[in-house]
VOGU-3710 file (C-alpha; in Angstrom, 3 decimals, decimal comma):
1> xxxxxxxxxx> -15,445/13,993/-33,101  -13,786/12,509/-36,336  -14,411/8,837/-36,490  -10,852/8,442/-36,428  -10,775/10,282/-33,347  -13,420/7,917/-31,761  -11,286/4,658/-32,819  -8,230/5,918/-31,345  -9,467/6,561/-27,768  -11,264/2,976/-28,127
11> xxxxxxxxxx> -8,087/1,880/-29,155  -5,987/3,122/-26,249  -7,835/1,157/-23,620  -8,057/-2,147/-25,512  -5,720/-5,515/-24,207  -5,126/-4,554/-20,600  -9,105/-4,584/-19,534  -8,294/-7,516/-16,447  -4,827/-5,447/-15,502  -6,783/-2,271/-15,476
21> xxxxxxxxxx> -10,137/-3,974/-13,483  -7,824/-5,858/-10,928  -6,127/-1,947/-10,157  -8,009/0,496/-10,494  -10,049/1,694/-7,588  -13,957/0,859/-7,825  -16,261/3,981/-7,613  -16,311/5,266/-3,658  -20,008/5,055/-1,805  -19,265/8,918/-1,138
31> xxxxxxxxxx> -20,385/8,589/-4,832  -24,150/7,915/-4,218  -24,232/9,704/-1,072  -23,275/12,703/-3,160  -25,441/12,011/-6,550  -28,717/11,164/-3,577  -28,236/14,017/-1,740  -28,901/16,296/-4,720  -31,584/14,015/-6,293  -33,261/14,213/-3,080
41> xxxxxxxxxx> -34,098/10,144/-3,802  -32,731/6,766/-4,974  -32,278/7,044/-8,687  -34,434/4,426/-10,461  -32,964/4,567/-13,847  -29,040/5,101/-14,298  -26,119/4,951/-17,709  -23,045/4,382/-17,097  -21,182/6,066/-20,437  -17,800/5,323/-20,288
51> xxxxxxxxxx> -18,237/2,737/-17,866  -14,999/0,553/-18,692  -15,065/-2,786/-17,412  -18,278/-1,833/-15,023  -16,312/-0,170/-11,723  -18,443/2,791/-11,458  -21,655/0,822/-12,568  -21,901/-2,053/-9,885  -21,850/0,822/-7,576  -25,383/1,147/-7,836
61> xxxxxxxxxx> -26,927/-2,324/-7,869  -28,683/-2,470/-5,071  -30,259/0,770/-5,337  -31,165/1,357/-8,812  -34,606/-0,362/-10,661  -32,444/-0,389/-14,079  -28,486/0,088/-14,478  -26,734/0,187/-18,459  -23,558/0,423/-18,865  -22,252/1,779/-22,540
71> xxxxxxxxxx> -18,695/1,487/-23,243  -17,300/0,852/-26,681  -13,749/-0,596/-25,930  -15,018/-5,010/-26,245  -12,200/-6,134/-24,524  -13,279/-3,156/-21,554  -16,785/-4,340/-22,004  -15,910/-8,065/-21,922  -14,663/-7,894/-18,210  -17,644/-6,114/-16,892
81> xxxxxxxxxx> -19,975/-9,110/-18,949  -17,856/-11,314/-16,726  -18,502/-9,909/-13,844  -22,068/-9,807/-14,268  -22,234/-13,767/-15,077  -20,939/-14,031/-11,439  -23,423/-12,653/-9,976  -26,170/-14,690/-11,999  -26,707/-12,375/-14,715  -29,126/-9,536/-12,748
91> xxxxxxxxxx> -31,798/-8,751/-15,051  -31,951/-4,737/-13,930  -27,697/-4,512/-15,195  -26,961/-4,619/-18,569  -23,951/-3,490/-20,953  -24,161/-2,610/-24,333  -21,853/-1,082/-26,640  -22,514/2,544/-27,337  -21,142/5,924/-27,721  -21,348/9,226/-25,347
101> xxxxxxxxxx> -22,998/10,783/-28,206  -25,724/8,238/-28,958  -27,171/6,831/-26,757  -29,773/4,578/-27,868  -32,126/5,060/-24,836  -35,690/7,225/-24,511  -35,885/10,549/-24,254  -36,669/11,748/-20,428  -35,188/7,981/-19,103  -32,450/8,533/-16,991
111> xxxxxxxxxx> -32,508/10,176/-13,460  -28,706/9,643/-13,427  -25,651/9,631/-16,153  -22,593/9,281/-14,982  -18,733/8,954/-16,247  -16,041/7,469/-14,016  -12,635/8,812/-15,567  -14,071/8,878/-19,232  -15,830/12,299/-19,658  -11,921/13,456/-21,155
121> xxxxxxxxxx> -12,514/11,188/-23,880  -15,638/12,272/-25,456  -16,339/15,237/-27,810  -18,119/17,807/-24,967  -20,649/19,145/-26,318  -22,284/16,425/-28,797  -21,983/14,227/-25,486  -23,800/17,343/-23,330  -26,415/17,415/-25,909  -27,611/13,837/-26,116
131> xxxxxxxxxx> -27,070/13,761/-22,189  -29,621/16,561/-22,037  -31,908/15,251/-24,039  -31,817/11,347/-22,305  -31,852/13,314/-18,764  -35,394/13,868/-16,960  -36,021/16,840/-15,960  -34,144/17,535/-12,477  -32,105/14,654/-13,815  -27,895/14,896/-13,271
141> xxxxxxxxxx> -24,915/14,492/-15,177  -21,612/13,570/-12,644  -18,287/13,399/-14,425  -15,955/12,639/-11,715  -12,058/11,408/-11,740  -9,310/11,047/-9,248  -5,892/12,723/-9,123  -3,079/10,746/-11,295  -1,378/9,858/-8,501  -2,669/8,806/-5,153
151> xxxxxxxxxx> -1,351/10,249/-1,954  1,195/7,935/-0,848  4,689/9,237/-0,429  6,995/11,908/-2,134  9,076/9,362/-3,880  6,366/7,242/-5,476  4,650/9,875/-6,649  7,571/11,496/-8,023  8,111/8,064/-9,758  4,619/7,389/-11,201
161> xxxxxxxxxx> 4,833/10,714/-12,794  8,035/10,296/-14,035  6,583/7,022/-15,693  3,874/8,347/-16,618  5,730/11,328/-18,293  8,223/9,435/-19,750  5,379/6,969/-21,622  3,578/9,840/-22,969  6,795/11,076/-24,991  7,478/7,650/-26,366
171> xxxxxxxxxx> 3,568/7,347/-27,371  4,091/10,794/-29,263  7,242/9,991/-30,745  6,857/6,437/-31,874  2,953/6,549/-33,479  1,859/8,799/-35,624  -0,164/11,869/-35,067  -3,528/10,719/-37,168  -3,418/7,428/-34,721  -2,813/9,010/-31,531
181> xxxxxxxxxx> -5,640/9,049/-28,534  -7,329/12,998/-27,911  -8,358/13,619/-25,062  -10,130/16,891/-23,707  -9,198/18,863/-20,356  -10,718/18,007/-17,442  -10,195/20,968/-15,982  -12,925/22,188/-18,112  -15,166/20,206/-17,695  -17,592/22,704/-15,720
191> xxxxxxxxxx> -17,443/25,438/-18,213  -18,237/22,955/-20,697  -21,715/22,346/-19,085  -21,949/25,790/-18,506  -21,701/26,757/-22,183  -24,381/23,729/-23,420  -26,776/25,667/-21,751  -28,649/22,119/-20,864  -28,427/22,440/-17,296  -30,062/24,797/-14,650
201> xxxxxxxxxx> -27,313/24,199/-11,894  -23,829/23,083/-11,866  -21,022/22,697/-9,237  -17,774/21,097/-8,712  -17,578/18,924/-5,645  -14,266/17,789/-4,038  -13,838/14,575/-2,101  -11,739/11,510/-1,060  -11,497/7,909/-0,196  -8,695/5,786/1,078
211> xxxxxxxxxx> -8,001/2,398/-0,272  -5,619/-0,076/0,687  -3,028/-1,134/-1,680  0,075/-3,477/-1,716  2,806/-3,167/-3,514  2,174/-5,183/-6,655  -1,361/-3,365/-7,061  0,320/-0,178/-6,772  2,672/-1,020/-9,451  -0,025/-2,222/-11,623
221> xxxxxxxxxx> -2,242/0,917/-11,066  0,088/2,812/-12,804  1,192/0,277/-16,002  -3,194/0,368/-15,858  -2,182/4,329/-17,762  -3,695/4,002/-21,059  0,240/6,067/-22,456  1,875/3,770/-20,040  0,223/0,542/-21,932  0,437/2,695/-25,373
231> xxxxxxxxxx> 4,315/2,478/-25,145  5,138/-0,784/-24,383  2,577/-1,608/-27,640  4,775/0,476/-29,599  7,953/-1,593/-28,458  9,700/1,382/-26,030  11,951/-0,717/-24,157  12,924/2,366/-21,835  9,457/2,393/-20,431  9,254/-0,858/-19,980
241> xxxxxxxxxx> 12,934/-0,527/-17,886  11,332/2,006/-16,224  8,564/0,525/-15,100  10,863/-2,480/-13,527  12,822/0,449/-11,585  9,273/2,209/-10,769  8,525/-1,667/-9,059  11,683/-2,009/-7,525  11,397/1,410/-5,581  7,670/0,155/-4,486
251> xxxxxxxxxx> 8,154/-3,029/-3,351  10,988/-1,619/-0,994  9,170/1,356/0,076  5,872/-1,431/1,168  8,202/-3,933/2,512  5,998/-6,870/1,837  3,104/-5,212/3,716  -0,170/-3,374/2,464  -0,712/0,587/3,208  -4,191/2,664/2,909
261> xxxxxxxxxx> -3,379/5,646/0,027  -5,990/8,348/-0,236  -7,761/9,114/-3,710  -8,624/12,925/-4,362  -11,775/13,320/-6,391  -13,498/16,015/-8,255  -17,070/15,565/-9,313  -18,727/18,232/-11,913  -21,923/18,012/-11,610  -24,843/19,258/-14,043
271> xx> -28,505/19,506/-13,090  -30,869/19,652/-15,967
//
């Protein structure tokens, strides 16, 4: 990955690190039941790579002996910090600033690396490598990320993609090409591992969680869309319009009350 690359995807995720926290969903418990079941145990020590502003990584802290979070987006970074001092600073969490491709930890540390919607945005197979190498052996990868957008209703859905669309365009149109955001397809993310040739087993594992949402955190789950946030950066005033319709059409369809939407997941998973 070009350095440039690497500051762009930093880039996209940087001033909206409370909106995105406050909306996103946290990492499900089906999570660990998953990653234990195939680890046959607790996992003692765990990174987080990608972990944003620490959703996936305060999943584990009452299980794990020693929890580090890398993510190189500060603002992302300063959230999860903040959490943490809430909680009285646990010694066995930490976050550091780091990439997917060095790590800065041992060789043979980890019994666990995962990445919570962030896999996309790192360069596959440098990141597989140094993965490998900070894995024990029967260590695991898990990249795992929901469907864009919950299952809620036809009309909603039809409208966050719309938004979502629309954003995209305007982020493509209105920056240019050398400072635009790359990210790689998730649907290959398996084959990816595959073709490392790191990892003895791998699988793709489909689940879901419901959540419970109203209206305004609806909304704000999809302005947390890194285009979504990308456009109204880069001035698009139609975005921003239709994000105002997009909360319109929400509030009325919640009528002032909260409803439980259901989050799809798919988890690749890589066993050295």
């Amino acid at each position: 990955m070009s350095e440039q690359i690497r500051s762009n995807n930093v880039e996209r995720f940087t001033g909206f690190g409370s909106l995105y926290d406050h909306s996103r969903p946290a990492a499900p418990p089906e999570v660990i039941q998953i990653l234990e079941m195939y680890l046959q145990r607790s996992p003692e020590h765990i990174a987080d790579v990608g972990c944003g502003t620490g959703l996936s990584t305060f999943l584990w802290l009452d299980i794990a002996k020693q929890i580090i979070g890398i993510e190189p987006s500060q603002d992302m970074r300063q959230v999860a910090e903040d959490k943490r001092q809430a909680l009285g600073y646990p010694a066995h969490l930490t976050f550091r600033e780091g990439y997917s491709d060095a790590l800065g930890l041992p060789n043979e540390w980890a019994d666990l690396i995962t990445c919570s919607q962030s896999f996309h945005w790192m360069n596959p197979q440098p990141t597989l490598t140094e993965f490998a190498r900070v894995l024990r052996p029967g260590g695991i990868f898990a990249a795992y990320d929901c469907d864009w957008p919950p299952v809620i209703n036809l009309e909603l859905e039809e409208g966050y993609k719309e938004l979502s669309a629309l954003a995209e365009r305007r982020v493509a149109e209105l920056s240019e090409a050398a400072d635009q955001a790359y990210k790689w397809n998730k649907h290959h993310h398996l084959q990816q591992m595959i073709d490392s040739g790191h990892f003895r087993y791998v699988k793709e594992i489909v689940f879901h969680h419901w959540e419970t949402f109203d209206a305004a955190r609806y909304v704000n789950l999809a302005l947390s869309q890194g285009a979504t946030q990308g456009a109204i950066k880069l001035g698009a005033e139609d975005v921003l319009l239709a994000a105002e319709q997009f909360r319109s059409h929400t509030e009325a369809f919640f009528a002032g009350n909260s409803k439980d939407i259901l989050f799809s997941y798919r988890m690749r998973l890589a066993m050295k």
